[in-house]
KEMAR-994808 format. One record per residue (C-alpha): residue in three letters; x, y, z. Coordinates in nm, 3 decimals. Layout:
N
PT/Ala/X/Y/Z
...
! end
This chain:
229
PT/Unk/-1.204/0.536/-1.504
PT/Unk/-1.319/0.201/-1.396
PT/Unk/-1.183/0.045/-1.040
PT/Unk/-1.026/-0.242/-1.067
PT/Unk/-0.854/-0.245/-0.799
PT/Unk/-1.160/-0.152/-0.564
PT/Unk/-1.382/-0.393/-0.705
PT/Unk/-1.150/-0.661/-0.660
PT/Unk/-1.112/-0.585/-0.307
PT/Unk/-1.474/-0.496/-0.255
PT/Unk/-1.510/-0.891/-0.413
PT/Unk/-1.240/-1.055/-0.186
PT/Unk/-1.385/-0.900/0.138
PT/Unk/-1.779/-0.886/0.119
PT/Unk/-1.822/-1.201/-0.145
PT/Unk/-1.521/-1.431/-0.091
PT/Unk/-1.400/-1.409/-0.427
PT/Unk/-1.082/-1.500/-0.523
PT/Unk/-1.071/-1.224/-0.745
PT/Unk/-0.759/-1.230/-0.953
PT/Unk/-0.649/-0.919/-1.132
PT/Unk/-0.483/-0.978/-1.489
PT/Unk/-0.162/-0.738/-1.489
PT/Unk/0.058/-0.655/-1.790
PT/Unk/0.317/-0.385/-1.753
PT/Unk/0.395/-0.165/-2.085
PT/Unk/0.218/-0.403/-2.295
PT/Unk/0.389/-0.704/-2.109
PT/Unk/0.177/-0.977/-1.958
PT/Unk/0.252/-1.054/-1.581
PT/Unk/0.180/-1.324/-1.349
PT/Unk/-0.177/-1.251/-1.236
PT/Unk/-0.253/-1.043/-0.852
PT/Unk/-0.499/-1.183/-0.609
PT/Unk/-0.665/-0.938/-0.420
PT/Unk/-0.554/-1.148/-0.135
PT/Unk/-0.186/-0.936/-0.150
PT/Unk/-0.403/-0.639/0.002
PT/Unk/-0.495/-0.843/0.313
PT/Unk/-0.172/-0.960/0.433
PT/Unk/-0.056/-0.974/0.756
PT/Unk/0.258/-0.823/0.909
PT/Unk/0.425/-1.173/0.936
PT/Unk/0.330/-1.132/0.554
PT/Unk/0.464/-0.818/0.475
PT/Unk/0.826/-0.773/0.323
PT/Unk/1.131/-0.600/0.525
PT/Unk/1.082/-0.264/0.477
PT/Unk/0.744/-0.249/0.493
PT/Unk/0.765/-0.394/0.851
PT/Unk/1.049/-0.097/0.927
PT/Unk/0.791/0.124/0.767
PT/Unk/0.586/0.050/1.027
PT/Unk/0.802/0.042/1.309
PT/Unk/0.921/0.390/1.224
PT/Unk/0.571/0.548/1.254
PT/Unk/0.483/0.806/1.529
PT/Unk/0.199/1.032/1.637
PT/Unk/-0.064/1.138/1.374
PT/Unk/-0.030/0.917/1.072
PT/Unk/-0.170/0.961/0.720
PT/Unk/-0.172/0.601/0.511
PT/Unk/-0.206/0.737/0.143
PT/Unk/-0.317/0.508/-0.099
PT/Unk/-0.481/0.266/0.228
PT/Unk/-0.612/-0.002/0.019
PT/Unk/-0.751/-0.290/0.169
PT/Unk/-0.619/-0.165/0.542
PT/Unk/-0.324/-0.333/0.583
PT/Unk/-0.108/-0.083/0.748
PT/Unk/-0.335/0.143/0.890
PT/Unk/-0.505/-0.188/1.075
PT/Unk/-0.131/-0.218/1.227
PT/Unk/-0.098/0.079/1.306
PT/Unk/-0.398/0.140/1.477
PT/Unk/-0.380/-0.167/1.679
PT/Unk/-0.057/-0.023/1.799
PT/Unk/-0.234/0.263/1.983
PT/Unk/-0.130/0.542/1.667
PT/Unk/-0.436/0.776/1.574
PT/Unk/-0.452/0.702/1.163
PT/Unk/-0.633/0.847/0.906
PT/Unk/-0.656/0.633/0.617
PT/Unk/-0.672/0.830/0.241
PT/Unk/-0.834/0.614/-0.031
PT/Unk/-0.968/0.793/-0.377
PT/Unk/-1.139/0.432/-0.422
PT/Unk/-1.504/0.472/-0.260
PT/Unk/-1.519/0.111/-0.283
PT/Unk/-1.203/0.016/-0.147
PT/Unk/-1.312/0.310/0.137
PT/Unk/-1.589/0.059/0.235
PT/Unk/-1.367/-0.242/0.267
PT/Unk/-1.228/-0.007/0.528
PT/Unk/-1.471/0.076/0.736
PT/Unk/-1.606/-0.307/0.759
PT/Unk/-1.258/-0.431/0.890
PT/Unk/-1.255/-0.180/1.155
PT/Unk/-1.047/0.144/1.030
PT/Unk/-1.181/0.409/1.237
PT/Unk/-1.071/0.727/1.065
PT/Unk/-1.136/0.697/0.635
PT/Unk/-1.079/0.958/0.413
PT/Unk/-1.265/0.903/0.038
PT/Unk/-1.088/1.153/-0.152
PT/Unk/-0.783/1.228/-0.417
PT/Unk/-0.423/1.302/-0.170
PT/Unk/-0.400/1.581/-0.340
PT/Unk/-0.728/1.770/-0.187
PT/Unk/-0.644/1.724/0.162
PT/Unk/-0.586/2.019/0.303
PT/Unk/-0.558/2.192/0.623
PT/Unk/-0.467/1.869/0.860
PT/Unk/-0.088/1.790/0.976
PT/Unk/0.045/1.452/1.009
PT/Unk/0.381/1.318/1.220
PT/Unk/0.423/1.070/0.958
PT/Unk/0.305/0.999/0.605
PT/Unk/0.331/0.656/0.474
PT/Unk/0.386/0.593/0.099
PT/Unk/0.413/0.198/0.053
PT/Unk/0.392/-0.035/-0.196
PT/Unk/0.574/0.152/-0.468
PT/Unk/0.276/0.471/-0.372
PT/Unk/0.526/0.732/-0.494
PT/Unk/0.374/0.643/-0.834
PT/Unk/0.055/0.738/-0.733
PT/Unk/0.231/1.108/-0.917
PT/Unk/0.189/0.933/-1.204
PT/Unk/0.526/1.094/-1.350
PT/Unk/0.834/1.232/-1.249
PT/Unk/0.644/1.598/-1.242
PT/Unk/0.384/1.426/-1.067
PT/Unk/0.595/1.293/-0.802
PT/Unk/0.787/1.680/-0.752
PT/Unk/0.368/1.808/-0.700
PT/Unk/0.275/1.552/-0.510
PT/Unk/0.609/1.594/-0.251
PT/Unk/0.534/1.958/-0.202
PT/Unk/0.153/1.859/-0.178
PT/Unk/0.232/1.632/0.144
PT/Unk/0.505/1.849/0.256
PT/Unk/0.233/2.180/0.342
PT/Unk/0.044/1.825/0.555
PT/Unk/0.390/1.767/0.739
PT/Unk/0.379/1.883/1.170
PT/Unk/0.672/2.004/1.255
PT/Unk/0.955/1.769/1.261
PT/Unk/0.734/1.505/1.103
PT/Unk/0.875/1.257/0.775
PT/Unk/0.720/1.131/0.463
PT/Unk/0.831/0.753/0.438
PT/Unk/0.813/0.504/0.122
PT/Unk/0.921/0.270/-0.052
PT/Unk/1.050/0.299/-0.428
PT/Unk/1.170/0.041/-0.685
PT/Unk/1.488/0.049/-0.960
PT/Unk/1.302/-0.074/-1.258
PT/Unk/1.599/-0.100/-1.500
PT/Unk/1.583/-0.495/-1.462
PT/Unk/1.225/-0.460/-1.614
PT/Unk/1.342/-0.233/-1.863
PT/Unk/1.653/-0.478/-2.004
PT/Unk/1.393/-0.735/-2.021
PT/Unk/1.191/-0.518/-2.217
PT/Unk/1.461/-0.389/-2.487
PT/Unk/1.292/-0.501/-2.778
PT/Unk/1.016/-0.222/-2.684
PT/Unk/1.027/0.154/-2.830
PT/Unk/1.068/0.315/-2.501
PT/Unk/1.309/0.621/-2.633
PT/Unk/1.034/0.868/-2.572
PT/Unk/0.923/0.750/-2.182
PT/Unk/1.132/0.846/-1.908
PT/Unk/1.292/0.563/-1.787
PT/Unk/1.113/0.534/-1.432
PT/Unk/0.782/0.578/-1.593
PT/Unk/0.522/0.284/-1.723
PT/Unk/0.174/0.224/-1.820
PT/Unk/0.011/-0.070/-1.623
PT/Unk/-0.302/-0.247/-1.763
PT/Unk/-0.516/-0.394/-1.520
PT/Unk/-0.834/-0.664/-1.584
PT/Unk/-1.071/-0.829/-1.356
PT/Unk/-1.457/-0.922/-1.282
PT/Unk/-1.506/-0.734/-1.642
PT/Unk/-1.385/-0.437/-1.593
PT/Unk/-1.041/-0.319/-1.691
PT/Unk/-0.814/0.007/-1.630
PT/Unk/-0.488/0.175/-1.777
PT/Unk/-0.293/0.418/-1.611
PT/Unk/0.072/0.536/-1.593
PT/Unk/0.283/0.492/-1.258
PT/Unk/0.623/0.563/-1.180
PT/Unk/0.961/0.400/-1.012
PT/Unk/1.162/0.632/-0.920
PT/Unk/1.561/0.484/-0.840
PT/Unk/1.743/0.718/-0.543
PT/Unk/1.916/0.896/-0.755
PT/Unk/1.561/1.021/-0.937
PT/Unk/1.386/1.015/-0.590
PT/Unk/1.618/1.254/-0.440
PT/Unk/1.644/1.477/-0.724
PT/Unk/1.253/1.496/-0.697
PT/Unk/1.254/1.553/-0.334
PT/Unk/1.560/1.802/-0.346
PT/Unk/1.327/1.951/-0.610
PT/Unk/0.993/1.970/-0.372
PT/Unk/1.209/2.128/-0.073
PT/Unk/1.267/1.816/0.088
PT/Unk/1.585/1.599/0.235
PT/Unk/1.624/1.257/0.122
PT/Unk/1.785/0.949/0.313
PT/Unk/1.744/0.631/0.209
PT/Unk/1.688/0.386/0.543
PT/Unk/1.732/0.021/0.354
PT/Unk/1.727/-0.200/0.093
PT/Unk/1.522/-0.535/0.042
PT/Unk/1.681/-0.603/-0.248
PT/Unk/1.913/-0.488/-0.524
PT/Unk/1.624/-0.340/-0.681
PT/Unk/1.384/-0.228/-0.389
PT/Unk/1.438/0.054/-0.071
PT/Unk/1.297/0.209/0.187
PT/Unk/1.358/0.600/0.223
PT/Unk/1.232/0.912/0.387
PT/Unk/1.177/1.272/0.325
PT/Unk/1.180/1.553/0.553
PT/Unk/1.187/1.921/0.558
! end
């Protein structure tokens, strides 16, 4: 699999490159994503991200760090972090802006290391890839929980996507999953990700052993929530 995503950042950081990434969502074009997004600033960052953040204590464990954003926050804020990317070149982009604990590998191989708090933003309970995925990757991150400690993310409703896309054969896909195509700097990637609403995200944690609250919502569409055992 190529990475777009990594690339794009790897661009943006070391190169100055604008780097736009064409996006189209189960076949459906999007408005293009600069790899600017992944640098943003708190001031930048939407409402429950910035609750995201405020909630964080002790050891934390960023999963799915991208370009920093969070963990760089965090860390300024006196928290020890350990930032998880599977992107080796995203991983370097890392370690330039000044992220003092990175962690190259796939969530699912960490083992044997607890964390007070694991953060799951920008939609990263897709990062399961399905609704199964999701229910493995919960019980995953629950055996990296400390006692007392919370999983927190952030999730999306995706129905309004799917009543724009009606005119699509979606009977067979489970309604929270989709297939993203991404395209930049000559490369290009396609993968499936998943939205689960509460409803589904509770089920799924109920299903991994964990309690569900939801803490907010940004819009009608997108909340903040947290899992614990």
């Amino acid at each position: 699999m190529q990475d777009v995503i990594g690339e794009s950042l790897r661009l943006f950081y070391f190169e100055n490159s604008p780097s736009l990434i064409s996006l189209a969502i189960d076949g459906i074009e999007q408005e293009p994503m600069s790899a600017a997004y992944f640098f943003r600033t708190e001031e930048e960052m939407n409402d429950a991200e910035q609750w995201a953040l405020s909630l964080c204590r002790g050891r934390v464990l960023d999963v799915g760090a991208g370009a920093g954003c969070h963990a760089l926050i965090l860390q300024q804020r006196g928290l020890q972090v350990v930032a998880a990317e599977q992107s080796s070149k995203a991983c370097e982009v890392l370690s330039a802006r000044g992220v003092h604990h990175v962690l190259n590998s796939d969530i699912m191989r960490v083992r044997e290391e607890l964390f007070d708090t694991i953060l799951l933003l920008m939609n990263g309970f897709g990062i399961g890839r399905s609704e199964q995925g999701v229910v493995d990757l919960l019980r995953h991150l629950k055996t990296l929980l400390s006692p007392g400690g919370k999983i927190i993310g952030d999730s999306t409703d995706i129905r309004y996507f799917r009543e724009e896309s009606i005119e699509l054969n979606l009977s067979d896909i489970p309604s929270s999953e989709v297939v993203f195509e991404l395209h930049a700097n000559g490369m290009s990637e396609r993968f499936s990700w998943v939205y689960p609403n509460e409803a589904l995200l509770e089920a799924l944690a109920e299903e991994a052993g964990l309690k569900f609250r939801v803490l907010m919502y940004s819009d009608e569409f997108h909340f903040l929530c947290e899992m614990f055992v």
